[in-house]
N, C-alpha and C positions, 0 to 999 in steps of 0.2 A: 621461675626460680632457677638459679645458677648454683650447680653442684662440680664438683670434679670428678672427672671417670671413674677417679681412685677409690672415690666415698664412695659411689655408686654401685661399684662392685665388691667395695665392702659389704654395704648392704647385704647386698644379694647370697653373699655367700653367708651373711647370717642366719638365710633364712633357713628352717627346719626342711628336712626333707618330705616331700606334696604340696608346697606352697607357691610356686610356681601354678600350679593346678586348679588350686584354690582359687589363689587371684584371680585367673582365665575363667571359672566358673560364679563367679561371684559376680566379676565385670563382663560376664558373658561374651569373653574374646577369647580366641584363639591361647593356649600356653606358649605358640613361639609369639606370639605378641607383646607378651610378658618377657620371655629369654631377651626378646630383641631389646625390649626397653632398658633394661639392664648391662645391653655393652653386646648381645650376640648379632650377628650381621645376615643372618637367614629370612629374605624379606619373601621368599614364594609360599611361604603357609603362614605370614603373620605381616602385618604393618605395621608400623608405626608412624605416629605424624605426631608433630609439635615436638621436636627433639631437633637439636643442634649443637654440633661437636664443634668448638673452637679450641687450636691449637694451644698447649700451655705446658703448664708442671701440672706433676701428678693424673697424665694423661690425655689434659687437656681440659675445658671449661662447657661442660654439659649443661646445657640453657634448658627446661622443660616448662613449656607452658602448660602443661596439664600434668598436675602430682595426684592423681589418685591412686594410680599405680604404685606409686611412693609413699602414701602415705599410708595404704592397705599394709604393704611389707611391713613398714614399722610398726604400725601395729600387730601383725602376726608376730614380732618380732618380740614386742613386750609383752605379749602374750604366753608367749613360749617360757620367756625369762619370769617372770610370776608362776606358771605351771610350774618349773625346773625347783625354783626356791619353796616351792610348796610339798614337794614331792622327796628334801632335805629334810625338812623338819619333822 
């Protein structure tokens, strides 16, 4: 899947605050594993592999062959946004 930095860090910054933690607990990885996947560059307390930054607009063209990482956030993500509208009415 090809994303741009920019979405990616969009993401990221949607998510609720512990969700980083979550992730890393869920996916039984490291939380800087998770920061990393998202655009942080601290590789001694986490990895990452399957990710590749090509030069571009909007940050550049973020290749990830493995989206579970990605697609756990967004789902914490609509999850959040369903709680929030529920918590309105």
């Amino acid at each position: 899947m090809n994303i741009t930095f920019r979405e990616l860090r969009r993401i990221k910054h949607q998510l609720p605050t512990g969700s980083v933690e979550r992730i890393a607990k869920t996916l039984q990885i490291e939380p800087q594993t998770v920061r990393n996947y998202f655009g942080a560059k601290k590789y001694e307390n986490g990895n990452i592999i399957g990710k590749h930054i090509q030069p571009g607009p909007d940050g550049g063209i973020v290749s990830l062959k493995d989206t579970t990482i990605l697609d756990l956030a967004q789902s914490i993500i609509n999850e959040h946004k369903v709680n929030r509208q529920m918590s309105m009415e």
